[in-house]
N, C-alpha and C positions, 0 to 999 in steps of 0.2 A: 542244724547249727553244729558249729562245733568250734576246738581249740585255736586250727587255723583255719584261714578263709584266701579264697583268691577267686578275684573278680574273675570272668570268662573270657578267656584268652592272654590275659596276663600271667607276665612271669612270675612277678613277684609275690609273695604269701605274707598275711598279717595275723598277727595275735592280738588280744589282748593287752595291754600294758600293766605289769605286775604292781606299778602307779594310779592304775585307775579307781577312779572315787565317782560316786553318782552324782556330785553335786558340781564336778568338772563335765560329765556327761549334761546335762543342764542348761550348764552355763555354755557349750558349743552347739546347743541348737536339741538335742536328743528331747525327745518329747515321752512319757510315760504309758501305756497301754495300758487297757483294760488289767490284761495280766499282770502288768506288773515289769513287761520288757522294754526297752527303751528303741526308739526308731526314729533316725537320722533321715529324711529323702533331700536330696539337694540337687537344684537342678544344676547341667551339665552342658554348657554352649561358651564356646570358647569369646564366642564379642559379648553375646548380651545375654542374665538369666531369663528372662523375660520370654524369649525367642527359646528357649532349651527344646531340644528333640533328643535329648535322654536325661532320664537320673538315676543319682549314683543312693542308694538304698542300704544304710547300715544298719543291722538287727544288733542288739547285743540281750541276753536274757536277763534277768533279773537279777541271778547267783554274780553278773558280771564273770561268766566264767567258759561262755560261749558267744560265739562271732559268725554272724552270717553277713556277705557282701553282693551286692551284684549292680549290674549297672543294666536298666531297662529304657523302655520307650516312652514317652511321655505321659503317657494313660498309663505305667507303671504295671502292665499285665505279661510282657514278656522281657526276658534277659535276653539280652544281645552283647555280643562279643563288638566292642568298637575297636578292639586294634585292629579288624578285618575288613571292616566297614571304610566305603571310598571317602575320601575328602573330611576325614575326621583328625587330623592333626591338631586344631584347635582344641576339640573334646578330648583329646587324650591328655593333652599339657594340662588343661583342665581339672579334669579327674585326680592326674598326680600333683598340682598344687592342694586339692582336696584332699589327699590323703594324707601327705607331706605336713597338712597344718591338722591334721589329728595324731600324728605321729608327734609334731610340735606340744599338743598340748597334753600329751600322755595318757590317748585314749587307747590308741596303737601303735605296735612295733611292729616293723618287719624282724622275718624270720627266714 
């Protein structure tokens, strides 16, 4: 983990939001860990979630002060880069609605 983060193969890089509060983490789905970290999975299919053949996986640590991202396979065991991947324009619009509404709700900013 760390300060920034960027999905695989994407341009763009996220932080943190110097706004962020745990109880906003909560309320948009983040669920608590043993540890103490919180972890986002959401699946990633551009007509239906149901159907998803990837999700998008956000880590944040406890401190709120580290960010890990990735977007995996459905069995969530390997990261795959989907800008490279065929026939995935749906899953990418996807993804960036997904991020776009955690940037909305000041869990994340680009950087």
């Amino acid at each position: 983990m760390s300060k920034k983060a960027q999905i695989l193969g994407d341009t763009e890089f996220y932080e943190l939001s110097p706004e962020i509060k745990k109880y906003a983490l909560r309320d948009v789905g983040f669920q608590e860990t043993k540890q103490g970290n919180f972890r986002l999975e959401r699946p990633i299919n551009g007509s239906s979630p149901y159907d998803a053949r990837y999700v998008l996986k956000i880590t944040i640590n406890k401190d709120l002060d580290n960010l890990k991202l990735a977007t995996t396979d459905k069995s969530g065991m390997h990261n795959l880069n989907i800008f490279k991947l065929k026939d995935t324009d749906k899953e990418v619009s996807d993804l960036r609605y997904l991020l776009d509404f955690m940037i909305e709700k000041k869990v994340l900013v680009k950087s």
